[in-house]
C-alpha positions as YAML, in Angstrom:
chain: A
units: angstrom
residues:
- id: 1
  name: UNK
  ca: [116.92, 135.30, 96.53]
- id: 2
  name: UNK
  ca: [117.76, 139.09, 96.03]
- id: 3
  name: UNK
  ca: [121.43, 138.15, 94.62]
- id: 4
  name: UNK
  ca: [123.41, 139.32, 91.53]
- id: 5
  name: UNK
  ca: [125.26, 136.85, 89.75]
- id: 6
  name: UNK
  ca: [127.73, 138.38, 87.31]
- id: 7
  name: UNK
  ca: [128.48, 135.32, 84.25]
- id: 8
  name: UNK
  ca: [131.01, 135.57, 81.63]
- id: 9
  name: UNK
  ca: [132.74, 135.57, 79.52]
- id: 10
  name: UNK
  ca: [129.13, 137.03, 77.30]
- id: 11
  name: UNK
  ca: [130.95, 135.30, 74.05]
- id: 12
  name: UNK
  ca: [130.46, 131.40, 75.80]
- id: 13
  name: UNK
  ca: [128.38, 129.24, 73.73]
- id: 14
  name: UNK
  ca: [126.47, 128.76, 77.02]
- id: 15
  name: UNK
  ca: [126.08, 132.28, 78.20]
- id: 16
  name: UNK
  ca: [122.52, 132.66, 76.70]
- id: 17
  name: UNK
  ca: [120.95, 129.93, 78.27]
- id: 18
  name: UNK
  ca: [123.04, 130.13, 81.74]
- id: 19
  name: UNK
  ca: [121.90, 134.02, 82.06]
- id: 20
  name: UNK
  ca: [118.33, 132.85, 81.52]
- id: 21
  name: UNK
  ca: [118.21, 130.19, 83.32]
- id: 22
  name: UNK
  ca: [119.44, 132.53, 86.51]
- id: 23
  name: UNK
  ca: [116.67, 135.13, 85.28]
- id: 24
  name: UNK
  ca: [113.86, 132.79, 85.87]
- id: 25
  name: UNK
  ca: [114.74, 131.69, 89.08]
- id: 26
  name: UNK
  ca: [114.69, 135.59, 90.19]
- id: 27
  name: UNK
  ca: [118.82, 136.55, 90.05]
- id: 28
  name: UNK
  ca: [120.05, 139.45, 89.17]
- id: 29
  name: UNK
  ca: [122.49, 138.50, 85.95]
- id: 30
  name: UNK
  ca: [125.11, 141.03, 84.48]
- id: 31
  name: UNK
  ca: [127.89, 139.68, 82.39]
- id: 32
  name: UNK
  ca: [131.31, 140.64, 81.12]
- id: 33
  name: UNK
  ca: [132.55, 140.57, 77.84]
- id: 34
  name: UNK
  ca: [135.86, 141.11, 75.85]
- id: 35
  name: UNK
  ca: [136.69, 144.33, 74.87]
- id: 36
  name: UNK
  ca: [135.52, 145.29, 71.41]
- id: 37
  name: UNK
  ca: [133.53, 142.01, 70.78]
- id: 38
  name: UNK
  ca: [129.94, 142.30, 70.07]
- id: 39
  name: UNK
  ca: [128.00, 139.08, 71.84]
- id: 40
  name: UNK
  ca: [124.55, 138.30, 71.36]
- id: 41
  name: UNK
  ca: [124.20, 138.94, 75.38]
- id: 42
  name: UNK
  ca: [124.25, 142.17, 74.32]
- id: 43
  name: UNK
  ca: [121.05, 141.90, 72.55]
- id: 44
  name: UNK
  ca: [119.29, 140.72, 75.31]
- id: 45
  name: UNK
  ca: [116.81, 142.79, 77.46]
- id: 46
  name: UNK
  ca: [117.59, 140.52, 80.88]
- id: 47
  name: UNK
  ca: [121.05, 140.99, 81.41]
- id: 48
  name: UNK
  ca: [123.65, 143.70, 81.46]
- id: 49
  name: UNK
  ca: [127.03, 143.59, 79.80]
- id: 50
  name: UNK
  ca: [130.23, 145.23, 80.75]
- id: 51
  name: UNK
  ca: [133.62, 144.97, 78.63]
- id: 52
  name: UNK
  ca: [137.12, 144.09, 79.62]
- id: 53
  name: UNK
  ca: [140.28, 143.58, 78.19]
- id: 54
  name: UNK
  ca: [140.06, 140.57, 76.15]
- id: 55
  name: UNK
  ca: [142.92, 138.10, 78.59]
- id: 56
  name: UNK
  ca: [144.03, 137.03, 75.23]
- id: 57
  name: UNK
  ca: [145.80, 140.12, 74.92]
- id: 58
  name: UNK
  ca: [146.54, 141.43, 78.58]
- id: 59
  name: UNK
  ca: [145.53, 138.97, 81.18]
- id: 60
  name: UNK
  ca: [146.58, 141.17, 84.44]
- id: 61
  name: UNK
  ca: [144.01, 144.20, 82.76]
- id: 62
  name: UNK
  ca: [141.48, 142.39, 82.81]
- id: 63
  name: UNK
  ca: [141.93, 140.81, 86.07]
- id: 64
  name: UNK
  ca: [142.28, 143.87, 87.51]
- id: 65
  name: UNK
  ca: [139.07, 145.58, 85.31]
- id: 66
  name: UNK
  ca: [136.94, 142.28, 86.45]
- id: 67
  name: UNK
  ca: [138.17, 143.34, 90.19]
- id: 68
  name: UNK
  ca: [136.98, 146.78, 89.64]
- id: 69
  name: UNK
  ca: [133.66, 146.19, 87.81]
- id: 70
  name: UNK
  ca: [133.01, 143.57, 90.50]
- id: 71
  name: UNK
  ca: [133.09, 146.46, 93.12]
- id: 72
  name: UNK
  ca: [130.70, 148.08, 90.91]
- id: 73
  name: UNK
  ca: [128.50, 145.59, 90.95]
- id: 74
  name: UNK
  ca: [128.76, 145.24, 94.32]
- id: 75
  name: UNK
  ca: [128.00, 148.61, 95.61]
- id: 76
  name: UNK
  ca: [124.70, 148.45, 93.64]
- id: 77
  name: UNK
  ca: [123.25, 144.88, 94.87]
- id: 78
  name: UNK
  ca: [121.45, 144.94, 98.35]
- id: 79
  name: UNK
  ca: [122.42, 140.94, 97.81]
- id: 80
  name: UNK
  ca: [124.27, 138.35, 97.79]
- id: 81
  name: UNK
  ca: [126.60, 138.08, 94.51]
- id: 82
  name: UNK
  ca: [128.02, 135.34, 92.96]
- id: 83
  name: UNK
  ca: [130.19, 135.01, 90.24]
- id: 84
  name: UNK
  ca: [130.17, 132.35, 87.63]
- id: 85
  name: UNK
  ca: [133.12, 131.71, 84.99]
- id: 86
  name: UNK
  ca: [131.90, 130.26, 81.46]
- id: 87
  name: UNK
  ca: [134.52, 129.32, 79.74]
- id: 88
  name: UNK
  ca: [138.06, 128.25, 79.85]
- id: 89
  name: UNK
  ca: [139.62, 131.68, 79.86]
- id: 90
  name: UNK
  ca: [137.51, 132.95, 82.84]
- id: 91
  name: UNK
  ca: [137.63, 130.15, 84.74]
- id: 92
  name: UNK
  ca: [141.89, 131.38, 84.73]
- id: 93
  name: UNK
  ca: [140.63, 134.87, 85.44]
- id: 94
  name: UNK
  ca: [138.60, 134.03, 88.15]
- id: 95
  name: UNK
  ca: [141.19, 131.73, 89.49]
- id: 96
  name: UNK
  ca: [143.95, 134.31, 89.95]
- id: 97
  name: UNK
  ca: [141.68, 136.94, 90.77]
- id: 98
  name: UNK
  ca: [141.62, 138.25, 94.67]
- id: 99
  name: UNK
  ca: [138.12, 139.55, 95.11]
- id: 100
  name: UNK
  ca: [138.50, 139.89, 99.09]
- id: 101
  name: UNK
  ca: [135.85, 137.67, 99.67]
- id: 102
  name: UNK
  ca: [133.11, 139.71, 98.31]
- id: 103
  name: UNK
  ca: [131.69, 137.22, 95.81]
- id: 104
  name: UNK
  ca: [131.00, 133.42, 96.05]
- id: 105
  name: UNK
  ca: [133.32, 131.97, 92.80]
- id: 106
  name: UNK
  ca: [131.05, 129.17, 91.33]
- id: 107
  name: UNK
  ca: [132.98, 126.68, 89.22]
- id: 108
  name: UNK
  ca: [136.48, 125.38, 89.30]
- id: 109
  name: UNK
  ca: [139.31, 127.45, 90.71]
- id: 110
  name: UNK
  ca: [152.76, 115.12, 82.55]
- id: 111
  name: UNK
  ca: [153.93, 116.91, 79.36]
- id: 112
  name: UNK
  ca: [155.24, 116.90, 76.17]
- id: 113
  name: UNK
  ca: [157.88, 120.13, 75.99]
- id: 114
  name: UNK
  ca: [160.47, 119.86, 73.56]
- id: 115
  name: UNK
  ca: [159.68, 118.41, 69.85]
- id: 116
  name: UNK
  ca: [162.71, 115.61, 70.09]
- id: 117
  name: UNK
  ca: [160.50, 113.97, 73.30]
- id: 118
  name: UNK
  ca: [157.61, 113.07, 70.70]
- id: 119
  name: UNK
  ca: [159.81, 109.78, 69.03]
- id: 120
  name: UNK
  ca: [161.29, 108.98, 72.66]
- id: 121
  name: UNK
  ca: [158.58, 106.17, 72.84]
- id: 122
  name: UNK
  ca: [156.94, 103.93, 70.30]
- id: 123
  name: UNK
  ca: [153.54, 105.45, 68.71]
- id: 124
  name: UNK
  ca: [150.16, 103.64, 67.72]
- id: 125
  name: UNK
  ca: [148.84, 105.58, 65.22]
- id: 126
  name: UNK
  ca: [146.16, 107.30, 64.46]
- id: 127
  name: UNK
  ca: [146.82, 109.54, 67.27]
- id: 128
  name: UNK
  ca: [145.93, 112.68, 68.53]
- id: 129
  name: UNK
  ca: [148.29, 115.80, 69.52]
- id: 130
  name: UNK
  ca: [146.70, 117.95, 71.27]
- id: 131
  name: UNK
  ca: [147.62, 121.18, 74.21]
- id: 132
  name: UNK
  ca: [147.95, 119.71, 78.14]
- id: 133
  name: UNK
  ca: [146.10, 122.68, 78.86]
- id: 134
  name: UNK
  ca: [142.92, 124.55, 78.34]
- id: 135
  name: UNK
  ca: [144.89, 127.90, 78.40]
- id: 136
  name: UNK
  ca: [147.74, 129.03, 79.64]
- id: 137
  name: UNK
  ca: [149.97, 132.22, 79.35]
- id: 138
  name: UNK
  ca: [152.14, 133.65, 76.64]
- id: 139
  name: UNK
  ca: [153.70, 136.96, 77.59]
- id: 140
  name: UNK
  ca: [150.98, 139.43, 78.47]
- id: 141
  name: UNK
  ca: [148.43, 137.31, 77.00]
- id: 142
  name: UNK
  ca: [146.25, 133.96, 77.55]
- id: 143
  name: UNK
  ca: [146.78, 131.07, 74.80]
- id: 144
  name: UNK
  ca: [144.75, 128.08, 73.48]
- id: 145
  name: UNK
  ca: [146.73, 125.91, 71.47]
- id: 146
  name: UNK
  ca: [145.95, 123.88, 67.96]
- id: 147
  name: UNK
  ca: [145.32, 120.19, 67.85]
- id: 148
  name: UNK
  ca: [146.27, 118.00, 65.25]
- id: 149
  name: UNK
  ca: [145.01, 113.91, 64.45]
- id: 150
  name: UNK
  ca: [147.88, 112.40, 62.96]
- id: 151
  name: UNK
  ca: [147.46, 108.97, 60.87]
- id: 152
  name: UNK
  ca: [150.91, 108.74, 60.18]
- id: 153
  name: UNK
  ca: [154.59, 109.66, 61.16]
- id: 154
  name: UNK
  ca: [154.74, 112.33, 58.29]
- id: 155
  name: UNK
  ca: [151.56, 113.81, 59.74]
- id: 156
  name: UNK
  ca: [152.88, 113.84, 62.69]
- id: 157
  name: UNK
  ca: [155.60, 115.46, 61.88]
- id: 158
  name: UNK
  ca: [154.44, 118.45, 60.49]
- id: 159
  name: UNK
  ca: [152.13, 119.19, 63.48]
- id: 160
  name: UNK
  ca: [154.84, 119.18, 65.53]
- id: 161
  name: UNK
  ca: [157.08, 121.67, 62.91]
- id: 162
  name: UNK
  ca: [153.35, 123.92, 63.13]
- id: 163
  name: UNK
  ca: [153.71, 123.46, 67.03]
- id: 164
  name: UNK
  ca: [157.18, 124.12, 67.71]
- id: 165
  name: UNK
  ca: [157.51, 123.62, 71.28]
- id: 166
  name: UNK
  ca: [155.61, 126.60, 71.83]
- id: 167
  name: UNK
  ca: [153.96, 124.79, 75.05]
- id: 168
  name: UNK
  ca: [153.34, 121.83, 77.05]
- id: 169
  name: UNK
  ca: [151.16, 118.79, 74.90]
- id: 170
  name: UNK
  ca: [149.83, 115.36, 75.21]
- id: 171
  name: UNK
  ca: [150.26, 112.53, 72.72]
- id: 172
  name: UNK
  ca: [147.07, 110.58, 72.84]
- id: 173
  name: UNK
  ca: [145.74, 107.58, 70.85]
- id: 174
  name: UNK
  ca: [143.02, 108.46, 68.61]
- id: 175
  name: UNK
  ca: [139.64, 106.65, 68.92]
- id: 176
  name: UNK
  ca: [136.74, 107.01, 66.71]
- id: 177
  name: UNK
  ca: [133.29, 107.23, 67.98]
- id: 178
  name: UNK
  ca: [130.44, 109.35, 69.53]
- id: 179
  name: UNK
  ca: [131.05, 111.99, 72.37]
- id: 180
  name: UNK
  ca: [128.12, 111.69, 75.05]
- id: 181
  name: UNK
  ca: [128.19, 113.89, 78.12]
- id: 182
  name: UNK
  ca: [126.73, 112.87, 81.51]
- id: 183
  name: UNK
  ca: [125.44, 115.60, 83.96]
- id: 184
  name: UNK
  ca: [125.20, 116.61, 87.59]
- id: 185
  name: UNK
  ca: [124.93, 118.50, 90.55]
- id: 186
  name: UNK
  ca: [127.22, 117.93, 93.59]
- id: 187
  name: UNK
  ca: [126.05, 119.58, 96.81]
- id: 188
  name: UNK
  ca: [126.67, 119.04, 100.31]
- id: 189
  name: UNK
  ca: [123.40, 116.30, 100.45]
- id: 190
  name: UNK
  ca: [124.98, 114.35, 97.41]
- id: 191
  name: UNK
  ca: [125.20, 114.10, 93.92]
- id: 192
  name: UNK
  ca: [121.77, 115.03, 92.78]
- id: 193
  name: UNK
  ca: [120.11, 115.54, 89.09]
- id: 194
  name: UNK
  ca: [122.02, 113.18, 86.81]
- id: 195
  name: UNK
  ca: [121.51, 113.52, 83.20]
- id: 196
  name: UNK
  ca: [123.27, 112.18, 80.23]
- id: 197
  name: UNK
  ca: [123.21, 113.14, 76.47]
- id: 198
  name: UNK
  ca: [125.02, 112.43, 73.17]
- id: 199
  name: UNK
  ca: [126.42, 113.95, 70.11]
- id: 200
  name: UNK
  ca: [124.41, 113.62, 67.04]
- id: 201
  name: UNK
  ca: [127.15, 115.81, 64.91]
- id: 202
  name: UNK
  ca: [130.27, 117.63, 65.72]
- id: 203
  name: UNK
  ca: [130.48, 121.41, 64.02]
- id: 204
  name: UNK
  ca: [133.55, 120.46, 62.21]
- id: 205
  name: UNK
  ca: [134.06, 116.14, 61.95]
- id: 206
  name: UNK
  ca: [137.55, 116.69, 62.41]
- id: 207
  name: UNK
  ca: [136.88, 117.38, 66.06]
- id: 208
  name: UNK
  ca: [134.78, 119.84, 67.84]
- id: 209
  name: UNK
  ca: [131.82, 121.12, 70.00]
- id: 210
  name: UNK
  ca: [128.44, 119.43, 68.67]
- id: 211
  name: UNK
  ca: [126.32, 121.56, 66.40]
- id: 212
  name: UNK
  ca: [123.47, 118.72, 67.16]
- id: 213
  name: UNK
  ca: [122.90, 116.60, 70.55]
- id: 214
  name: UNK
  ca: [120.23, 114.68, 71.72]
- id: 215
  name: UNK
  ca: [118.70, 113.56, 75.14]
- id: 216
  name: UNK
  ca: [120.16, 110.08, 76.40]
- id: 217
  name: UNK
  ca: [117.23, 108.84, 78.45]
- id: 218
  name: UNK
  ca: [119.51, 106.06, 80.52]
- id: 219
  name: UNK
  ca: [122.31, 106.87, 82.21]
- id: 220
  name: UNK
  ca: [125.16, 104.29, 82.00]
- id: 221
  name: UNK
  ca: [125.07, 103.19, 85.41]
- id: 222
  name: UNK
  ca: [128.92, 102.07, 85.71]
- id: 223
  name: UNK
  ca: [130.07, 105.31, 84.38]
- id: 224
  name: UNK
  ca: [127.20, 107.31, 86.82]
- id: 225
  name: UNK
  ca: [129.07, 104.77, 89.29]
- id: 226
  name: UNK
  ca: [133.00, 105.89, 88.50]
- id: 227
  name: UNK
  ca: [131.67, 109.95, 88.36]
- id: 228
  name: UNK
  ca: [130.77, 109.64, 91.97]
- id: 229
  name: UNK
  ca: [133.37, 108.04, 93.60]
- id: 230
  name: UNK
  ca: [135.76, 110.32, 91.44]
- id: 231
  name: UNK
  ca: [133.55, 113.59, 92.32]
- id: 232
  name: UNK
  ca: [133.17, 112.13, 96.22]
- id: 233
  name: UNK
  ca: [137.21, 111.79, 96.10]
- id: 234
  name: UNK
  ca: [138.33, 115.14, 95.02]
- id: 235
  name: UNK
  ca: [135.45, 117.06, 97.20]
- id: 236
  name: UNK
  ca: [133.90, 118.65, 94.17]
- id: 237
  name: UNK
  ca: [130.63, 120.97, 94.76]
- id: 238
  name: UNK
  ca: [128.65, 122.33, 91.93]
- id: 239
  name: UNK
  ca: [127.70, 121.80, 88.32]
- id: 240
  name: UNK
  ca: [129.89, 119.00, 86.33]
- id: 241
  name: UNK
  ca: [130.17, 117.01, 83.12]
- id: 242
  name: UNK
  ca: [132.50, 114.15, 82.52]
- id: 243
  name: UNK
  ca: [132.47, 114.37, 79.16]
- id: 244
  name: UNK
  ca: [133.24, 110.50, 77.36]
- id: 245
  name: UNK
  ca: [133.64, 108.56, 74.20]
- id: 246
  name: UNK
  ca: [131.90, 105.47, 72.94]
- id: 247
  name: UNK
  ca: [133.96, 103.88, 70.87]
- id: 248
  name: UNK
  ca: [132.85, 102.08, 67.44]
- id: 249
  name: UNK
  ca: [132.48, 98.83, 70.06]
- id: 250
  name: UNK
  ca: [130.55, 100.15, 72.22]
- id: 251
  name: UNK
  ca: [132.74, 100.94, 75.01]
- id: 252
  name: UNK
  ca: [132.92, 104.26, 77.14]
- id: 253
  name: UNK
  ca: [136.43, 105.92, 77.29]
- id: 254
  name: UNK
  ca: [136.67, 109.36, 79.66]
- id: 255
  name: UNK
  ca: [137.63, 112.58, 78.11]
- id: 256
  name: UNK
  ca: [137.57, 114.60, 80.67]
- id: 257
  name: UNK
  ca: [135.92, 116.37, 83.61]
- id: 258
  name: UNK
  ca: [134.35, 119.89, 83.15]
- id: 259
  name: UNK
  ca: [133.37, 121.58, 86.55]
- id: 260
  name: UNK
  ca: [131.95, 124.70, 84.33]
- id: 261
  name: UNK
  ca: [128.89, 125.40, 82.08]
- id: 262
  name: UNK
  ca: [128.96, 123.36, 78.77]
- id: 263
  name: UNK
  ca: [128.08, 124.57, 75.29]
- id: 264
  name: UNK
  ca: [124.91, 122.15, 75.26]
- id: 265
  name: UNK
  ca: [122.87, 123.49, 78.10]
- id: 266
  name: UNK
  ca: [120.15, 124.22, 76.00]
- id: 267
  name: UNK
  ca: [119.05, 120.68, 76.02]
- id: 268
  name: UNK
  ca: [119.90, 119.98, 79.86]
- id: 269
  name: UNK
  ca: [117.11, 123.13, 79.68]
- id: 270
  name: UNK
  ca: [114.65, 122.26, 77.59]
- id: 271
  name: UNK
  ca: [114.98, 118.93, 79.70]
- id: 272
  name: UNK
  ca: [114.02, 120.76, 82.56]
- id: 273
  name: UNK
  ca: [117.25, 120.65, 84.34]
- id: 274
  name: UNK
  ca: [118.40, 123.85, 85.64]
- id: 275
  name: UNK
  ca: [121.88, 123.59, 86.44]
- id: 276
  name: UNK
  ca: [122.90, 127.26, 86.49]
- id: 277
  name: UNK
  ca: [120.23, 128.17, 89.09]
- id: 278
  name: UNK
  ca: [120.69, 124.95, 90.81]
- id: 279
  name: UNK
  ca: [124.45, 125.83, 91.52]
- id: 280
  name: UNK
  ca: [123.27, 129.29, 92.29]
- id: 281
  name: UNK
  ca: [121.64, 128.48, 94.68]
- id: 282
  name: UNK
  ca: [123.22, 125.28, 95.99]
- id: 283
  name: UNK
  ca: [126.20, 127.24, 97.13]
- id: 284
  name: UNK
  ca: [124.18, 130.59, 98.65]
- id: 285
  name: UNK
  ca: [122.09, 128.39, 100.73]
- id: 286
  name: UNK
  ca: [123.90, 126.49, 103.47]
- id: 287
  name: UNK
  ca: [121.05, 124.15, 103.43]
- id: 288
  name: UNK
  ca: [118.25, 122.66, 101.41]
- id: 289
  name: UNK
  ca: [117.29, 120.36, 98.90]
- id: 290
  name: UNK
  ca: [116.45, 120.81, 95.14]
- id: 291
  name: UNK
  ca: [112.33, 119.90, 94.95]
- id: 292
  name: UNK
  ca: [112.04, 120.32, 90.73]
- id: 293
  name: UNK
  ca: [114.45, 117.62, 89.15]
- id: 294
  name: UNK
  ca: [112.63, 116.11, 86.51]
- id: 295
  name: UNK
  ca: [111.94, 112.09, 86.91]
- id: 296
  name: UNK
  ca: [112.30, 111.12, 83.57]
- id: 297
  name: UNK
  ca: [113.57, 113.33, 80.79]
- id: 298
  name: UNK
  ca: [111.96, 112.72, 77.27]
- id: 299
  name: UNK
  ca: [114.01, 110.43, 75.44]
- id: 300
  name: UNK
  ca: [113.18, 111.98, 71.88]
- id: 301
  name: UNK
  ca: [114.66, 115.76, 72.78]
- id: 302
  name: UNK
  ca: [116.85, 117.00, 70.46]
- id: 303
  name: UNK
  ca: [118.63, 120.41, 69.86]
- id: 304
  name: UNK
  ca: [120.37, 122.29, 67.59]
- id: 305
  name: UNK
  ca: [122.38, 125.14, 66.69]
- id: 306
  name: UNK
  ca: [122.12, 127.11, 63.76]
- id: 307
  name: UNK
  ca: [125.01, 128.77, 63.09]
- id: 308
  name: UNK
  ca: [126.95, 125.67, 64.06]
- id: 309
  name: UNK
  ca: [124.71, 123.04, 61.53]
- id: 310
  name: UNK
  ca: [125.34, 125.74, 59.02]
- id: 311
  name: UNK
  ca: [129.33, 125.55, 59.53]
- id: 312
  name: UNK
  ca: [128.80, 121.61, 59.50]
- id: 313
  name: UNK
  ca: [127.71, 121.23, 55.92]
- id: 314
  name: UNK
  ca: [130.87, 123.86, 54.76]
- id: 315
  name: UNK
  ca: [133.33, 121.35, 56.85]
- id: 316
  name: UNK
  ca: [131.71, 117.78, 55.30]
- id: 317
  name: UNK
  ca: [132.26, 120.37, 52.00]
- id: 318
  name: UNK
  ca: [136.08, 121.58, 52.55]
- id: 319
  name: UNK
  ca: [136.87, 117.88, 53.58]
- id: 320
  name: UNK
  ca: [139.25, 115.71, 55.82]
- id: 321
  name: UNK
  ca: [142.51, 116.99, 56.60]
- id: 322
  name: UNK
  ca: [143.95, 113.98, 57.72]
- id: 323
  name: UNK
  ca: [143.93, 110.18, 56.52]
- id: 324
  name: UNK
  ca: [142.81, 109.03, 60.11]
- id: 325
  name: UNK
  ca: [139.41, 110.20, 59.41]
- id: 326
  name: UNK
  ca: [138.28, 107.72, 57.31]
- id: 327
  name: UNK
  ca: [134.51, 108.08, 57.73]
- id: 328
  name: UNK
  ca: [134.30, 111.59, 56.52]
- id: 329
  name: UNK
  ca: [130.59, 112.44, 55.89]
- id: 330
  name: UNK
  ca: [129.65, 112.91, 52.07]
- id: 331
  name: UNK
  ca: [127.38, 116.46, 51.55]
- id: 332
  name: UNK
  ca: [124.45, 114.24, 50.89]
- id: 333
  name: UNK
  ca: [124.15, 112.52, 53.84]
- id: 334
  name: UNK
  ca: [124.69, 115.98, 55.85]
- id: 335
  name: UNK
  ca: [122.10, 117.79, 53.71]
- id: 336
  name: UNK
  ca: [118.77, 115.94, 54.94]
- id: 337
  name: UNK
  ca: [120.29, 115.41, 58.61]
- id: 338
  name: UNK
  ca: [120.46, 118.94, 58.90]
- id: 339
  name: UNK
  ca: [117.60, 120.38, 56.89]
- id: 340
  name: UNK
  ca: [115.40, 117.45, 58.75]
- id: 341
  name: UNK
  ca: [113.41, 119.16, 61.45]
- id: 342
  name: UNK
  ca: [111.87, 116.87, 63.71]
- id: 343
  name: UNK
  ca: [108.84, 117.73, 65.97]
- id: 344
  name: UNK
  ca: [110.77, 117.51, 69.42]
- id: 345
  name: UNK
  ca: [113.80, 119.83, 67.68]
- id: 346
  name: UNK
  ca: [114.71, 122.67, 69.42]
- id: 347
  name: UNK
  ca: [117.27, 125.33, 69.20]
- id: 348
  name: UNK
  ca: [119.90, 126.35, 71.31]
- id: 349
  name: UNK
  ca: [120.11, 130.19, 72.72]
- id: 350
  name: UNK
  ca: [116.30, 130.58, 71.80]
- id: 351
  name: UNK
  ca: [114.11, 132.34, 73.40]
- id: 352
  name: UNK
  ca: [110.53, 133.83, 72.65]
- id: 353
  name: UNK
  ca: [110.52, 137.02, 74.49]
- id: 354
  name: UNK
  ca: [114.46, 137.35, 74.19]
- id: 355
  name: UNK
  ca: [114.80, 136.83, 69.84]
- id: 356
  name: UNK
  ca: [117.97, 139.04, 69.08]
- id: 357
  name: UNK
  ca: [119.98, 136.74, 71.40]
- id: 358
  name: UNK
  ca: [119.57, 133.76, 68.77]
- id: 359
  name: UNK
  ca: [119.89, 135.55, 65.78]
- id: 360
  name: UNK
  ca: [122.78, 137.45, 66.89]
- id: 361
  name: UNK
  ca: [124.80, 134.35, 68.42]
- id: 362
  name: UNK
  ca: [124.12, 132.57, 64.93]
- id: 363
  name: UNK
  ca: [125.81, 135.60, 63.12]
- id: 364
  name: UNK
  ca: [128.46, 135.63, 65.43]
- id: 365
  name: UNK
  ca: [128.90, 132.42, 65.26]
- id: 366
  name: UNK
  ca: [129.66, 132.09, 61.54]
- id: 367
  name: UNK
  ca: [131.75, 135.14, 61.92]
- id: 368
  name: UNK
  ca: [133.85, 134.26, 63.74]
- id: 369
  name: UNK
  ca: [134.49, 130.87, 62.43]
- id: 370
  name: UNK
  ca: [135.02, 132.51, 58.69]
- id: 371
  name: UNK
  ca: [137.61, 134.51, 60.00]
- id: 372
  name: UNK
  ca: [139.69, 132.70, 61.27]
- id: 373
  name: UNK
  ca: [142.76, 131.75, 59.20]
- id: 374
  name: UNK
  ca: [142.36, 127.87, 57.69]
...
């Protein structure tokens, strides 16, 4: 297909490995980033990079500066072009945007609100306090909100004084256990390439995106069984993960359900599962089957990501920050599970021909993480 797909936002954990993905199957990838950050797209000698206003300062300029670079694009493609949100903030942008249908969009287009509604009920502790939504707006700008895990009432309480009904929130119970992910395609044939993985370790044990994840080589058939008739129900099309828990029992509980690109898609890759280009494609062709989903992935696939494994060991250092954690991981257990390199390891945002990309994203990964305020 002679088509452009323009990806973003460039700083996505998954932007490396969606834009290459889409660059061996023969697109055309340019991506946008936020204004005066450096991202290790930028490195790369596949894809093109244009800035906008970062939303978390003015979401309507860079609306309007994604509708005028999208013209751009446009008058430049002989194509088809597509246009793929990344992460939680584009997916907004793209969802309030009016492009005039000149693109193909592919991905998605009860609170707590005043501090005194948080004792209205009886709590079961540990729980966890966390935003109702991925982002939403302050003022000019987009938002993401902190989370807190609360073991007790006092802990409680002072994430709620830190949160001062500043927005909506949910008051969840806490469970302990090991995030997996399972993995699709939904097209207009069905639900095709299913694939499941699970977290090995979290960046930061308190709660976060995996620095480590590993291939799960059966798929829970009662949860692939629930996905479907949940996906089949609200008419979803494209690339999905319902993202779970399994608790210290055994049992699966859902998390949620992610109709973008998710930070591991390095493994789904290395698996051979090509979800970008598969929902590329999937929604430019009316028609057509996929013909290259891998049978059986390999069971012993792991990856990794640098800067992330690097930031675990200084979080198992700094330590728990609240008394519901009670299996914090001592240094020395960390130490040889991340220095351990097995033979089926593999890196995320790595490529051969493409080097700066990983180097780059691990810089800007520990970068960013360091400066943020503790």
């Amino acid at each position: 297909m002679n088509a452009t797909v323009i990806i973003g936002f460039a700083e996505a954990l998954s932007a490396p490995e969606v834009a290459w993905s889409l660059v061996d199957r023969g697109f055309n990838v340019v991506a946008f980033s936020r204004k005066g950050r450096r991202s290790s797209l930028q490195h790369s000698r596949f894809v093109r990079v244009f800035e906008i206003m970062s939303p978390e300062v003015d979401f309507l300029q860079a609306i309007n500066q994604l509708k005028a670079e999208a013209v751009r694009v446009k008058e430049k493609s002989s194509g088809a072009l597509a246009l793929m949100p990344l992460d939680d903030e584009a997916v907004w942008l793209c969802g309030q945007a009016d492009f005039a249908g000149d693109m193909i969009v592919i991905g998605p287009r009860g609170y707590i609100e005043r501090i005194e509604d948080i004792w209205e009920k009886e709590i079961n502790f540990p729980t966890i306090f966390k935003p109702a939504m991925a982002v939403q707006k302050n003022g000019p700008a987009l938002v993401k909100g902190a989370s807190w895990i609360c073991a007790d009432r006092a802990e409680l309480e002072s994430a709620a004084d830190a949160w001062a009904g500043r927005m909506p929130m949910l008051l969840q119970r806490f469970i302990p256990g090991v995030g997996e992910g399972l993995f699709g395609l939904a097209t207009r044939q069905g639900i095709v390439a299913w694939s499941a993985h699970r977290r090995l370790r979290m960046m930061n044990p308190h709660g976060s995106g995996a620095s480590a994840c590993a291939v799960v080589p059966k798929i829970d058939q009662p949860s692939q069984s629930a996905a479907e008739r949940f996906i089949e129900a609200s008419g979803w099309l494209g690339l999905f993960m319902v993202e779970m828990l399994r608790d210290e029992s055994g049992n699966l509980w859902f998390i949620e359900f992610n109709g973008r690109s998710w930070g591991s898609m390095a493994l789904a890759r290395r698996s051979g599962f090509e979800y970008p280009a598969w929902a590329v494609e999937s929604a430019l062709a009316a028609t057509g089957t996929l013909t290259d989903i891998p049978k059986e992935p390999d069971g012993s696939l792991v990856c990794r990501h640098l800067g992330r494994e690097i930031l675990h060991l200084l979080f198992v250092l700094r330590g728990s920050k609240s008394k519901a954690l009670t299996r914090w991981p001592s240094i020395w257990s960390a130490l040889p599970q991340v220095f351990g390199i097995g033979r089926n390891h593999h890196w995320y945002n790595w490529r051969r021909d493409d080097p700066k990309v990983f180097f780059y994203d691990c810089y800007n990964t520990l970068r960013d993480q360091l400066s943020r305020p503790s």
